[in-house]
C-alpha positions as YAML, in Angstrom:
chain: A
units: angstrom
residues:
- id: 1
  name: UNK
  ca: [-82.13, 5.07, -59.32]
- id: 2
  name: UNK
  ca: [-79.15, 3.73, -60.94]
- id: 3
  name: UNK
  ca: [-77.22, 0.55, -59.84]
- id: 4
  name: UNK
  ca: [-74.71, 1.82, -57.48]
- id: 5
  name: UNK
  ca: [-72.95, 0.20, -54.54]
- id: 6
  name: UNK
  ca: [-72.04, 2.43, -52.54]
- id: 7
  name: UNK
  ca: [-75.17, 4.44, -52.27]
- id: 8
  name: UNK
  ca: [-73.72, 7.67, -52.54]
- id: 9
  name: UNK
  ca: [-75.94, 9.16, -55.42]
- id: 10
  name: UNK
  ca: [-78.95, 8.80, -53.56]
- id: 11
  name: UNK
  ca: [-78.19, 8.81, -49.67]
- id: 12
  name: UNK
  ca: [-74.99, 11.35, -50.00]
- id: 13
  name: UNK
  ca: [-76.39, 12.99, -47.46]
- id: 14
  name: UNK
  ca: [-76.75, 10.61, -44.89]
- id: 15
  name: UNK
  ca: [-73.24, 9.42, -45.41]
- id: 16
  name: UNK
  ca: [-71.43, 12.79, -45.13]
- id: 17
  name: UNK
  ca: [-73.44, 13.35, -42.12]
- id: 18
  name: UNK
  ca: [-72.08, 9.58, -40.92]
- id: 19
  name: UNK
  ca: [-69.05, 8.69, -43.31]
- id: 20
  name: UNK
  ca: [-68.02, 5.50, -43.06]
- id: 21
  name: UNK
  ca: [-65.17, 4.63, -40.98]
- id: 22
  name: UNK
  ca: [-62.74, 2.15, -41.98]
- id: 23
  name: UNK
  ca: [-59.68, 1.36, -39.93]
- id: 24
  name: UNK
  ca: [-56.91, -0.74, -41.68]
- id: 25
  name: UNK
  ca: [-54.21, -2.66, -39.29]
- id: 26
  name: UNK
  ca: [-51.20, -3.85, -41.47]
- id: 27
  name: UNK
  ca: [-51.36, -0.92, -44.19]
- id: 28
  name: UNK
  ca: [-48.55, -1.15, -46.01]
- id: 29
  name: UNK
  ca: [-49.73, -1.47, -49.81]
- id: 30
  name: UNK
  ca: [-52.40, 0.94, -48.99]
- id: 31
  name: UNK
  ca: [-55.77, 1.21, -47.40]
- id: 32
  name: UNK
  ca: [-58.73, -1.26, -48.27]
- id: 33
  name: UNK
  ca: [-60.43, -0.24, -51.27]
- id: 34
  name: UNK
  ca: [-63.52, -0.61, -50.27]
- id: 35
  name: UNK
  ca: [-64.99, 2.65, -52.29]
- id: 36
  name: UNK
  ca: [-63.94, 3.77, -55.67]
- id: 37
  name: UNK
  ca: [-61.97, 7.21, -56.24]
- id: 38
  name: UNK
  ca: [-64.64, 10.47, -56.45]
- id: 39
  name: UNK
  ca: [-66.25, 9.14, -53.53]
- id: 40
  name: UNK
  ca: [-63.91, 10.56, -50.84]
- id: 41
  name: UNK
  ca: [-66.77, 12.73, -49.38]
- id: 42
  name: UNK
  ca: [-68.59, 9.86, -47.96]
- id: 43
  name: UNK
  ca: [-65.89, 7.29, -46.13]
- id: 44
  name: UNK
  ca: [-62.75, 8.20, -43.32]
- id: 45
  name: UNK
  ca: [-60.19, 5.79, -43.01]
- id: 46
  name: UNK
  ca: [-57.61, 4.91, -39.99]
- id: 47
  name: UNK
  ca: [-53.98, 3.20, -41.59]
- id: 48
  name: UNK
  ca: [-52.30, 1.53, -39.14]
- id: 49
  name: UNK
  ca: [-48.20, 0.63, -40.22]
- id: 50
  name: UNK
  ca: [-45.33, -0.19, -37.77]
- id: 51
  name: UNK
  ca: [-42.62, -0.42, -40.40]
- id: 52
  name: UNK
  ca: [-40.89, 2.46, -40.81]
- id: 53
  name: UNK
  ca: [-40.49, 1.95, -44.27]
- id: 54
  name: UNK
  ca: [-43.93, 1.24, -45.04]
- id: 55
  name: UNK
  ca: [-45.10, 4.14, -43.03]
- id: 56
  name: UNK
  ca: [-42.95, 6.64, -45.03]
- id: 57
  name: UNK
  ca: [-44.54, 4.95, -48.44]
- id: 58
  name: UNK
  ca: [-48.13, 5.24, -46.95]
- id: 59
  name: UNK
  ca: [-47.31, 9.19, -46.36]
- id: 60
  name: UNK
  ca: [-46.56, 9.85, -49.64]
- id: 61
  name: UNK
  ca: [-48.99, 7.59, -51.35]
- id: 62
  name: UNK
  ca: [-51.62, 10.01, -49.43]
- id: 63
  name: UNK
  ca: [-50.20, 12.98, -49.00]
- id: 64
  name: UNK
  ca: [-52.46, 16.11, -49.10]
- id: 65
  name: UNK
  ca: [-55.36, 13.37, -48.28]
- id: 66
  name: UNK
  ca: [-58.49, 14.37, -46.14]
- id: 67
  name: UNK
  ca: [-59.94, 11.47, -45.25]
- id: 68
  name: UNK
  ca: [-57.20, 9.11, -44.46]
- id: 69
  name: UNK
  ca: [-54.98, 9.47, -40.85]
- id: 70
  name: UNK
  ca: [-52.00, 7.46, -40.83]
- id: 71
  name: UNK
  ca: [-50.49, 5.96, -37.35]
- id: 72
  name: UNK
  ca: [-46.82, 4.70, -37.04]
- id: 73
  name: UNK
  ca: [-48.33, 2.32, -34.77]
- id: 74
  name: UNK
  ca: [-49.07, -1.51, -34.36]
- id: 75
  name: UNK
  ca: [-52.34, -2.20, -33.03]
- id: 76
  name: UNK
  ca: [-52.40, -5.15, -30.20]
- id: 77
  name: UNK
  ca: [-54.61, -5.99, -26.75]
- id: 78
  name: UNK
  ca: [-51.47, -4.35, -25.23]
- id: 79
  name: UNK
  ca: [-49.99, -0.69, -25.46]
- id: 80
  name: UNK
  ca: [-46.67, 0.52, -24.83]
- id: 81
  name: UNK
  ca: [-43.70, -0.73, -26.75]
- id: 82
  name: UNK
  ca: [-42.80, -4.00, -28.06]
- id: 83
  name: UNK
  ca: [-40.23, -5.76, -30.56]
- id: 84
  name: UNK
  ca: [-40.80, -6.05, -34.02]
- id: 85
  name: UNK
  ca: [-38.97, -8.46, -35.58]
- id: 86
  name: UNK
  ca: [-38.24, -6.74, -39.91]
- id: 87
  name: UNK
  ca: [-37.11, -9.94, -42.62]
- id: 88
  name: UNK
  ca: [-35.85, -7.18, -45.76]
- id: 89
  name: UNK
  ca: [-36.11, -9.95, -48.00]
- id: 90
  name: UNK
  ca: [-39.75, -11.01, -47.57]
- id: 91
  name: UNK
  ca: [-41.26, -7.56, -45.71]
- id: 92
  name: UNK
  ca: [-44.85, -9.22, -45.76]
- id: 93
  name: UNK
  ca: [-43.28, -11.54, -42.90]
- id: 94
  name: UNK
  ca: [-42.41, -8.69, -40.73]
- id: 95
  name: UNK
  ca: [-44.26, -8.94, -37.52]
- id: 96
  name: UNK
  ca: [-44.55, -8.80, -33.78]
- id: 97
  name: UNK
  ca: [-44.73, -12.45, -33.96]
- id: 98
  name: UNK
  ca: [-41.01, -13.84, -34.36]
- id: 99
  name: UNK
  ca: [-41.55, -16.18, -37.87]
- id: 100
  name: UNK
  ca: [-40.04, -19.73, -36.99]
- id: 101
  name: UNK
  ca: [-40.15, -20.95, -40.04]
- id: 102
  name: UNK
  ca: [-38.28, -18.17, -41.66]
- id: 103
  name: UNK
  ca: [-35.82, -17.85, -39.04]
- id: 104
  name: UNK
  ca: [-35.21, -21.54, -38.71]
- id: 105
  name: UNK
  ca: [-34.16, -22.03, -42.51]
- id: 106
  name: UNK
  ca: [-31.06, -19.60, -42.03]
- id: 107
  name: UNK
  ca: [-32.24, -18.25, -45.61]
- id: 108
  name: UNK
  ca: [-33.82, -15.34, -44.86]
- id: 109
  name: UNK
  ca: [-31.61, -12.41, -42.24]
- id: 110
  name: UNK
  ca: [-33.81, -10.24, -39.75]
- id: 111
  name: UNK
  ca: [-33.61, -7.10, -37.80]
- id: 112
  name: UNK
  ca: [-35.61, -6.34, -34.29]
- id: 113
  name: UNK
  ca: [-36.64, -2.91, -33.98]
- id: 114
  name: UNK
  ca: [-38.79, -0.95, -31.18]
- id: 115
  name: UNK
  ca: [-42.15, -0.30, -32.07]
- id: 116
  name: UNK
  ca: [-45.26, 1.65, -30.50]
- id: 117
  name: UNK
  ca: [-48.35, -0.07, -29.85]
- id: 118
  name: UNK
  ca: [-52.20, 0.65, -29.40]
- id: 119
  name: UNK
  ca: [-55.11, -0.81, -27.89]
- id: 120
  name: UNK
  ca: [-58.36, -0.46, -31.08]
- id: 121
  name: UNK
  ca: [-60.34, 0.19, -28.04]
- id: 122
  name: UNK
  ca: [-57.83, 3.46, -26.87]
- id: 123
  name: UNK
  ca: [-57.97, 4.76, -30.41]
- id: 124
  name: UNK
  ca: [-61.75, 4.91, -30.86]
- id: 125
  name: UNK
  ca: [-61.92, 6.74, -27.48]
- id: 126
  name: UNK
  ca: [-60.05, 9.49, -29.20]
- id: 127
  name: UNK
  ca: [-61.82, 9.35, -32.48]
- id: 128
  name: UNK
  ca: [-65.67, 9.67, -30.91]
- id: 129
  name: UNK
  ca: [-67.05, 10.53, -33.93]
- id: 130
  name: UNK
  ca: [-65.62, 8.21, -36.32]
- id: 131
  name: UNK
  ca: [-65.78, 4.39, -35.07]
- id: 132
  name: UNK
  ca: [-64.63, 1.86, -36.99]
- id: 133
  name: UNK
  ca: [-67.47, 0.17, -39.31]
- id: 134
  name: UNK
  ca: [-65.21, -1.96, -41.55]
- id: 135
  name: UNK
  ca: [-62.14, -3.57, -40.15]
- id: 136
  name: UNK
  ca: [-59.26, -4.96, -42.06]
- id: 137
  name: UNK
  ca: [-56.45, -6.74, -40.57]
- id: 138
  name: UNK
  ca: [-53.18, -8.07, -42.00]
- id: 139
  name: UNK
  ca: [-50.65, -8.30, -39.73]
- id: 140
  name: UNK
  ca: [-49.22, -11.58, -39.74]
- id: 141
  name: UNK
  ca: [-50.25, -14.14, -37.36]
- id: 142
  name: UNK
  ca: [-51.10, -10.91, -34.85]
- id: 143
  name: UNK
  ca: [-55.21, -10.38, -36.29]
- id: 144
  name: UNK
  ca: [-56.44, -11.98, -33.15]
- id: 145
  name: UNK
  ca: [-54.92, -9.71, -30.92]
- id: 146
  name: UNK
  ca: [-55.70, -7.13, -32.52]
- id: 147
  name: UNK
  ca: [-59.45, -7.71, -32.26]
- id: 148
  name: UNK
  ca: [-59.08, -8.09, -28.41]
- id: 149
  name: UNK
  ca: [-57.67, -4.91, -27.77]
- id: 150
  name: UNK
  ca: [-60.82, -3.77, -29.47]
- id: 151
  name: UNK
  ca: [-63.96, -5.81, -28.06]
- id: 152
  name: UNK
  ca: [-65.90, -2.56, -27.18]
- id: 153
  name: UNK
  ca: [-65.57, -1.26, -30.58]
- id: 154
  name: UNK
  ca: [-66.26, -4.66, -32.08]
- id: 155
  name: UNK
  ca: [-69.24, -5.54, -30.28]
- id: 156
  name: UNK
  ca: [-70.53, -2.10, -30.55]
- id: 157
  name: UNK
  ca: [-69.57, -0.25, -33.72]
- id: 158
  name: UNK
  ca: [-68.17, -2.74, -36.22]
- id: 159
  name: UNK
  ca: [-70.35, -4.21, -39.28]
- id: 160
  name: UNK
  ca: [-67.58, -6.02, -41.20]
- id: 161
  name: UNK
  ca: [-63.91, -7.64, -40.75]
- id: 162
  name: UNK
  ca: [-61.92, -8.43, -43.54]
- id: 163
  name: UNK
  ca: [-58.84, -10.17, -42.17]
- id: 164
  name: UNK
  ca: [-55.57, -12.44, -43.24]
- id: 165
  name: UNK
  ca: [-55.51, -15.47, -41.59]
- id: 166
  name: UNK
  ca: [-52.94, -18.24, -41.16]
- id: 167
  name: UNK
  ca: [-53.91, -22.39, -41.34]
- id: 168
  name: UNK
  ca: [-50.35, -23.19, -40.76]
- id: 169
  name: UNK
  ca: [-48.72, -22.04, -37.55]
- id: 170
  name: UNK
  ca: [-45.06, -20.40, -37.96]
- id: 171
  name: UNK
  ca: [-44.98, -19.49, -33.93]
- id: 172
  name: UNK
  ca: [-46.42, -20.83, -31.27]
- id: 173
  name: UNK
  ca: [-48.28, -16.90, -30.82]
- id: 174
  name: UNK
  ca: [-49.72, -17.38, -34.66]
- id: 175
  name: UNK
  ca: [-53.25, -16.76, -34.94]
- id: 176
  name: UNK
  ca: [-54.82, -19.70, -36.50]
- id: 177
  name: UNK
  ca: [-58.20, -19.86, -38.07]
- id: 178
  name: UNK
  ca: [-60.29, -21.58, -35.67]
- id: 179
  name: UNK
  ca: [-59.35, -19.07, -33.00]
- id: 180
  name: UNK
  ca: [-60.07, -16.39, -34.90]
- id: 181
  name: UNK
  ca: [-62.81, -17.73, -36.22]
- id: 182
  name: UNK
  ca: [-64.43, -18.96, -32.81]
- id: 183
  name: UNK
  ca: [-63.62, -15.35, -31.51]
- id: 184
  name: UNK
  ca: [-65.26, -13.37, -34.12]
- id: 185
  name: UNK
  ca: [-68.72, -15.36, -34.77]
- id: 186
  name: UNK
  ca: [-69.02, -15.77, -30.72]
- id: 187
  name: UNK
  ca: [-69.36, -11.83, -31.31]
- id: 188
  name: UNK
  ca: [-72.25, -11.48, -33.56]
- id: 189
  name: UNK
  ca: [-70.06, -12.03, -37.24]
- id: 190
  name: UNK
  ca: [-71.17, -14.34, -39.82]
- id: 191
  name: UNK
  ca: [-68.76, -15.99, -41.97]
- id: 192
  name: UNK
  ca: [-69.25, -14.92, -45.39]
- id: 193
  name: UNK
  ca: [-66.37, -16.28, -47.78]
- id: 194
  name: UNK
  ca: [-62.98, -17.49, -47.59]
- id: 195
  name: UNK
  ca: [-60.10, -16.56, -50.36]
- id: 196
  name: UNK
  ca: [-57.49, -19.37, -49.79]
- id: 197
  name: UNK
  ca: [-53.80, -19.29, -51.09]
- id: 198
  name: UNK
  ca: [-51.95, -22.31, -51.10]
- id: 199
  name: UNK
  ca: [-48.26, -23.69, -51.03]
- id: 200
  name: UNK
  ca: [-46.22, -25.93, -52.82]
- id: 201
  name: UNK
  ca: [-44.17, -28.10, -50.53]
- id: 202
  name: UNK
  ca: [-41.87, -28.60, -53.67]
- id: 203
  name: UNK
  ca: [-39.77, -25.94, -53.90]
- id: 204
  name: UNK
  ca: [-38.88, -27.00, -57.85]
- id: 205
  name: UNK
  ca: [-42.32, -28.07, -58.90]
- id: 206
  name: UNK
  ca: [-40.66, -30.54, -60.72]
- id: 207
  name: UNK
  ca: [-43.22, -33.32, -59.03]
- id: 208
  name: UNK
  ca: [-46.37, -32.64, -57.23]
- id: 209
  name: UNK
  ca: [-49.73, -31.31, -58.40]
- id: 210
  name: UNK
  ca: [-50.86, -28.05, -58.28]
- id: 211
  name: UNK
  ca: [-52.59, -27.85, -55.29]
- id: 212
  name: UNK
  ca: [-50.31, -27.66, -51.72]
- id: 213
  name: UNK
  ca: [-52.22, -27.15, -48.66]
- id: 214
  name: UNK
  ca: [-53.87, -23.92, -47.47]
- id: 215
  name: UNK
  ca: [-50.88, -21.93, -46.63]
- id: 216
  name: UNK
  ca: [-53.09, -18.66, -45.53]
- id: 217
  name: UNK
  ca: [-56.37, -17.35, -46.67]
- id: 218
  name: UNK
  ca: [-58.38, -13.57, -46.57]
- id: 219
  name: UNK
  ca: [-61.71, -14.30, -44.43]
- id: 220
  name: UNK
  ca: [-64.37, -12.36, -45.02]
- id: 221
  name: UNK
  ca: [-67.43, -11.20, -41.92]
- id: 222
  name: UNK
  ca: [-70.43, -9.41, -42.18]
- id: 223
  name: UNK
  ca: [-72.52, -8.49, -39.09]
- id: 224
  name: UNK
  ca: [-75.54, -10.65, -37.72]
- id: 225
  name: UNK
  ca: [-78.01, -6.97, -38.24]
- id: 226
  name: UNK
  ca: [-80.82, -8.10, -36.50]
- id: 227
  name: UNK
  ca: [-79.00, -9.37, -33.06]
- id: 228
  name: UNK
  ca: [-76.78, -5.93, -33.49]
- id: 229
  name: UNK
  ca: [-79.72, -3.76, -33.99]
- id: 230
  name: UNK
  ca: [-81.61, -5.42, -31.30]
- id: 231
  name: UNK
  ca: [-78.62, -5.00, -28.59]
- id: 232
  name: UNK
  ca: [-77.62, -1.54, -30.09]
- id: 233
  name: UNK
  ca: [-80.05, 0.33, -32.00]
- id: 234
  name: UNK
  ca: [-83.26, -0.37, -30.91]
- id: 235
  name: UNK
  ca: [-85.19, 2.74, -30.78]
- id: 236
  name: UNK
  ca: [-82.26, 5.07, -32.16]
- id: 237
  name: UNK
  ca: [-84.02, 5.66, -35.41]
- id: 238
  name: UNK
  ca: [-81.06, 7.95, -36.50]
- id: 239
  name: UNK
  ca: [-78.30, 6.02, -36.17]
- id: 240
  name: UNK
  ca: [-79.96, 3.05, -36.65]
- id: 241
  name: UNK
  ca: [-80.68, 4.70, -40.55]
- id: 242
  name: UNK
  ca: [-77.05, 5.54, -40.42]
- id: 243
  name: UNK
  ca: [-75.53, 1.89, -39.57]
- id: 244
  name: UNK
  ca: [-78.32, -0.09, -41.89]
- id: 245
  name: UNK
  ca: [-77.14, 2.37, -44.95]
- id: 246
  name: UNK
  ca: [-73.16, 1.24, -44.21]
- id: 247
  name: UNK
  ca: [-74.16, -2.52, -43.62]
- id: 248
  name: UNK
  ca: [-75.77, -1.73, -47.10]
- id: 249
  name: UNK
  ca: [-72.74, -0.90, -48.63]
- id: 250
  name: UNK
  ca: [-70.71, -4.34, -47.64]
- id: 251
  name: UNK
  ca: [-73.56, -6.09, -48.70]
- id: 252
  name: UNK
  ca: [-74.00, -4.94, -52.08]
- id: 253
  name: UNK
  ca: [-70.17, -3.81, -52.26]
- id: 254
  name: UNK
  ca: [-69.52, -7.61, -52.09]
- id: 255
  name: UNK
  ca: [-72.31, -8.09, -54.21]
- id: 256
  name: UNK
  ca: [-74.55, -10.45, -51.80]
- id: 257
  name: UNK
  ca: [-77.82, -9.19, -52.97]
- id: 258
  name: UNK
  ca: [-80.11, -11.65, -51.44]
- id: 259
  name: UNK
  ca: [-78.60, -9.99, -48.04]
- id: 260
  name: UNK
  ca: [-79.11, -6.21, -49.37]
- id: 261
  name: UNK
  ca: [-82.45, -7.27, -49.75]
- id: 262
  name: UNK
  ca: [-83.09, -8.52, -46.19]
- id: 263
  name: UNK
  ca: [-81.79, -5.70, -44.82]
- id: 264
  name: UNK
  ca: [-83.69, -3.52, -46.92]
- id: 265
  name: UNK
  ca: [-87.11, -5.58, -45.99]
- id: 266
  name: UNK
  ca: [-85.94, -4.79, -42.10]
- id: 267
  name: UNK
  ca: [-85.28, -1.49, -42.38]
- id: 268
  name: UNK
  ca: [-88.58, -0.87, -43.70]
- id: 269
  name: UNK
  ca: [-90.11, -2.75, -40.79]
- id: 270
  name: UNK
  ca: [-88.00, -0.94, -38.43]
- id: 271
  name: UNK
  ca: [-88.73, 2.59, -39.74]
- id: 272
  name: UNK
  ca: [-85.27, 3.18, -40.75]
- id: 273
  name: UNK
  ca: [-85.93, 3.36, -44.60]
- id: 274
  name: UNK
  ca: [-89.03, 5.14, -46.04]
- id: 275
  name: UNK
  ca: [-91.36, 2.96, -47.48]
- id: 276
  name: UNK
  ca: [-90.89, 4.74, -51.14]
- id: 277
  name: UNK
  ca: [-86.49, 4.11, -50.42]
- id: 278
  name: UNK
  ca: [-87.02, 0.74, -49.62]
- id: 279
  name: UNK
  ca: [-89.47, 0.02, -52.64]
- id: 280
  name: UNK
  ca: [-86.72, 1.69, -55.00]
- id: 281
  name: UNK
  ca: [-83.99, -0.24, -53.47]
- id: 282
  name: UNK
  ca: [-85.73, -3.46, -53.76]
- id: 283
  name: UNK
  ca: [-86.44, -3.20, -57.31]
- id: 284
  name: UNK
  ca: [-82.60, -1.90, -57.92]
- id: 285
  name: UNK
  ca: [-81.23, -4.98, -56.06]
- id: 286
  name: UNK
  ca: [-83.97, -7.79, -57.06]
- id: 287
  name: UNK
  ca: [-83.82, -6.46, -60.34]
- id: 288
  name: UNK
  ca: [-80.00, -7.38, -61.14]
- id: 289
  name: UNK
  ca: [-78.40, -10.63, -61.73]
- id: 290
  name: UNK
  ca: [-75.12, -12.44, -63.10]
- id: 291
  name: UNK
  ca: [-74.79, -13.17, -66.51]
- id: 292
  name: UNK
  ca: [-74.17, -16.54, -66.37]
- id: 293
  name: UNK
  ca: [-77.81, -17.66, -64.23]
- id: 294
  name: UNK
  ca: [-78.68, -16.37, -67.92]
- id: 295
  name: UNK
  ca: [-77.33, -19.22, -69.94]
- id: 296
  name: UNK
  ca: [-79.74, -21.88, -70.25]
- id: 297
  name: UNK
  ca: [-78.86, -26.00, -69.20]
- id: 298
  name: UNK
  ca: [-77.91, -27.45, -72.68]
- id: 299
  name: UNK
  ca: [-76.62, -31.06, -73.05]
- id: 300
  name: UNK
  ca: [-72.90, -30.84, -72.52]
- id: 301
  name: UNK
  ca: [-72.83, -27.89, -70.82]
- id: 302
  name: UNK
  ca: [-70.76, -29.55, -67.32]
- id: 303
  name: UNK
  ca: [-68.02, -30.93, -69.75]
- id: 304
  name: UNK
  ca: [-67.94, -27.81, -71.86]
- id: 305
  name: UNK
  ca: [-67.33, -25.61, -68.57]
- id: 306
  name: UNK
  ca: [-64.30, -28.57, -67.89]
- id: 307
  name: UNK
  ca: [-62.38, -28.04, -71.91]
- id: 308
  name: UNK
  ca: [-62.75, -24.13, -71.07]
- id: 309
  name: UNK
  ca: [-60.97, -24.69, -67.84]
- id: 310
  name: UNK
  ca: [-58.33, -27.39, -69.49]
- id: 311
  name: UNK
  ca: [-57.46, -24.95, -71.75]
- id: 312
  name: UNK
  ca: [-56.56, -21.84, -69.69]
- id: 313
  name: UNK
  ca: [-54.21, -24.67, -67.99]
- id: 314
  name: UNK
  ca: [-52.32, -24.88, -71.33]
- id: 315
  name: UNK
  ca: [-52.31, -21.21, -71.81]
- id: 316
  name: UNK
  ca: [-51.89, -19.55, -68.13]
- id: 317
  name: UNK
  ca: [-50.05, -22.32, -66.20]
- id: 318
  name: UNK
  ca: [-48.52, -19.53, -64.17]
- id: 319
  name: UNK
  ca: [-51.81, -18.50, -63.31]
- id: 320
  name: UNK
  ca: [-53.20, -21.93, -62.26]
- id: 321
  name: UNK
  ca: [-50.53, -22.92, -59.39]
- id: 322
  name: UNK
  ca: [-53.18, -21.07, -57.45]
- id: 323
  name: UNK
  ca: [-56.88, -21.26, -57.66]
- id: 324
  name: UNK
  ca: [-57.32, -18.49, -60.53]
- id: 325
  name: UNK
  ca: [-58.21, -14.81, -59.36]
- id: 326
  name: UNK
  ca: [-60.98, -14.39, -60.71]
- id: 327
  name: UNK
  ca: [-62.53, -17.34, -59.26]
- id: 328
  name: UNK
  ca: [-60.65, -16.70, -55.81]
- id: 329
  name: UNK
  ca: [-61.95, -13.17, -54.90]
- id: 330
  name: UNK
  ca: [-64.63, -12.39, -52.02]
- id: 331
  name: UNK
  ca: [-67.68, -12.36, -52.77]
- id: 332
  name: UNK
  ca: [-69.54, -12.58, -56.29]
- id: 333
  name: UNK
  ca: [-68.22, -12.20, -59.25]
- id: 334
  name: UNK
  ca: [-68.53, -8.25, -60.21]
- id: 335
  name: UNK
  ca: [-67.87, -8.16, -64.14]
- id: 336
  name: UNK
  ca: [-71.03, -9.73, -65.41]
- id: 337
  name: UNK
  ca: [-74.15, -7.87, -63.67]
- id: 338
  name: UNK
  ca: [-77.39, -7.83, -66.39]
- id: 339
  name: UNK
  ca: [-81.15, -6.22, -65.25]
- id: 340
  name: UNK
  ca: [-84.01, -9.18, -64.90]
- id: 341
  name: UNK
  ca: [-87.07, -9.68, -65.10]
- id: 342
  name: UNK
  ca: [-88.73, -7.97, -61.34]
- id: 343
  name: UNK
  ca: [-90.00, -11.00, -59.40]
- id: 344
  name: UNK
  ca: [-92.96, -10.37, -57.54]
- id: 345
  name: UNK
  ca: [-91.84, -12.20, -54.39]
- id: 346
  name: UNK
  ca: [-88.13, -12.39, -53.33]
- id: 347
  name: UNK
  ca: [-87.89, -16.07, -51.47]
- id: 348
  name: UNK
  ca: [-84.49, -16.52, -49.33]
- id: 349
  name: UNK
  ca: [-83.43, -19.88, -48.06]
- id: 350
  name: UNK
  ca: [-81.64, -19.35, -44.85]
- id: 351
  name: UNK
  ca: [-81.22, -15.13, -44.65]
- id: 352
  name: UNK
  ca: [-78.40, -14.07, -42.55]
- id: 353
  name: UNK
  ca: [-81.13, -13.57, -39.30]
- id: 354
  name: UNK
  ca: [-81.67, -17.18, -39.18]
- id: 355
  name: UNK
  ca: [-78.42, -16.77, -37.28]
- id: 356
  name: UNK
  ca: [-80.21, -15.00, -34.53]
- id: 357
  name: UNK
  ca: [-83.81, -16.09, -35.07]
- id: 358
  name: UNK
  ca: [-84.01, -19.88, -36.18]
- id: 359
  name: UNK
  ca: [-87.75, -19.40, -37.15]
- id: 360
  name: UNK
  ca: [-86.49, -17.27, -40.27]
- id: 361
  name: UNK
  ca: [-85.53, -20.18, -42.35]
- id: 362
  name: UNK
  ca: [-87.38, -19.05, -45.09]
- id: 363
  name: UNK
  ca: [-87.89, -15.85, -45.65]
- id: 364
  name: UNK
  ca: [-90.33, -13.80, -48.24]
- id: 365
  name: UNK
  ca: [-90.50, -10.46, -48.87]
- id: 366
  name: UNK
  ca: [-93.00, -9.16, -51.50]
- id: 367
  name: UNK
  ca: [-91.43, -6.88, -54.53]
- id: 368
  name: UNK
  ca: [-93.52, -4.02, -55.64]
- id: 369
  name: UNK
  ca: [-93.08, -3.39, -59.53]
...
């Protein structure tokens, strides 16, 4: 078995029987990628674009597609019709939410225009078959609304939310992190990583440093398994199977391996993975590492890592009026993976059901060679 993310070359099967669902709110540059191309066969996705203009781009950008379904909708905790307030000159602003800031400085002319909008919760009724496992919301200052239009597929359906997030509020009606935040751990998420992007409140940079405050930031959620599968699955081997496998995917997809192998040690226990599947898996997952847990400590090393990162200030200051991308993305790093040495005994500090069972604060789970 091969080192592969998303599963597919060894549970294909189970995931065109089940593909996973992702729904996308705020779709304009395109759906999540959360799987590569040449694996259409195994995911569905729901785009979700109020902008006329977007939506028309969307269409083409996936026309002749199977798997995606576009909506000229906004989703919200209430249907019908509401204004949408379009800035042309910065179309990531456009929103349901009026921007204060933007429309305060005079700089930056709007149009309203009529919009449709859907409950999450009214959409999955129609799509039975295909509830949303992955979540990803961008729709500017609106995400928490969103998610309450949707508790009952939330609480019941959803294993991870990927969502843009505001820290400073441009309308009274913004969605600020610590709502949104409160809102989705209080039903069963775990916060896994945050991707910040910061301002400068100069606009010339001639003074300043490099680092404004946190303007915005991507937040990153992965279901609490054990309380889900407890409240959901619990004796519904098959779909249990079927939801472990996708929870899989975001696990190693984001490449948090010490979680792939917790869930992998459950399902075992829980009879959703064979015993020879989970043994395989194990090794696959406890078996790979980063590159750079392979350099050793040398004297030096601390203020060798500080001249590398001096440097790439002198040659990519563009690059570092932001924490650099590839130190900024969520999850692990992806670029570096090497096989190691099989451990006999796979020790995690904390596991993600600690969250739901405080006596797990150490967990072990034995590694067959």
């Amino acid at each position: 078995m091969k080192f592969d993310p998303f599963l597919g070359s060894s549970f294909s099967a189970d995931f065109r029987a089940s593909p996973f669902a992702i729904y996308d709110a705020g779709a304009a540059g395109g759906i999540y990628p959360l799987f590569p191309p040449g694996t259409e066969d195994l995911w569905f996705a729901h785009g979700f674009e109020p902008m006329p203009a977007s939506f028309e781009k969307l269409k083409t950008m996936y026309a002749g597609s199977r798997n995606v379904r576009l909506h000229e909708t906004a989703l919200t905790d209430v249907a019908g019709r509401a204004t949408f307030r379009v800035y042309p000159a910065a179309p990531t602003s456009s929103s349901l939410n009026p921007n204060a800031l933007i429309a305060e400085s005079g700089a930056t002319p709007f149009e309203e225009i009529s919009v449709r909008c859907e409950r999450l919760d009214d959409i999955c009724r129609e799509q039975a078959q295909l509830q949303p496992d992955f979540i990803k919301l961008d729709t500017e200052g609106t995400e928490l609304n969103v998610l309450r239009g949707g508790t009952k597929a939330l609480a019941g359906h959803t294993l991870g939310i990927i969502s843009e997030i505001k820290f400073i509020r441009f309308a009274d009606t913004t969605t600020t992190f610590a709502a949104f935040d409160q809102f989705v751990q209080d039903n069963g998420f775990v916060l896994f990583d945050i991707q910040t992007s910061r301002m400068s409140r100069t606009v010339d940079r001639r003074f300043g440093g490099k680092k404004g405050p946190i303007d915005s930031a991507y937040v990153l959620y992965l279901r609490d398994f054990y309380a889900y599968h407890r409240a959901h699955l619990a004796g519904r081997l098959d779909l249990g199977r079927a939801k472990l496998l996708k929870m899989l995917v975001l696990a190693v997809r984001f490449l948090y391996l010490d979680f792939a192998v917790e869930l992998i040690d459950f399902g075992r226990s829980e009879g959703l993975l064979t015993g020879p599947e989970a043994d395989a898996l194990l090794r696959l997952y406890a078996g790979t590492s980063d590159l750079a847990w392979k350099i050793p400590d040398f004297p030096g090393k601390q203020r060798l890592g500080l001249l590398v990162d001096y440097v790439s200030y002198l040659l990519h200051p563009e690059m570092k009026l932001a924490v650099p991308p590839m130190f900024n993305n969520l999850g692990n790093r992806r670029s570096a993976l090497v096989s190691q040495q099989l451990p006999s005994e796979a020790r995690i500090l904390y596991p993600v059901r600690s969250h739901s069972d405080r006596s797990k604060t150490d967990l072990r789970i034995q590694i067959k060679p």
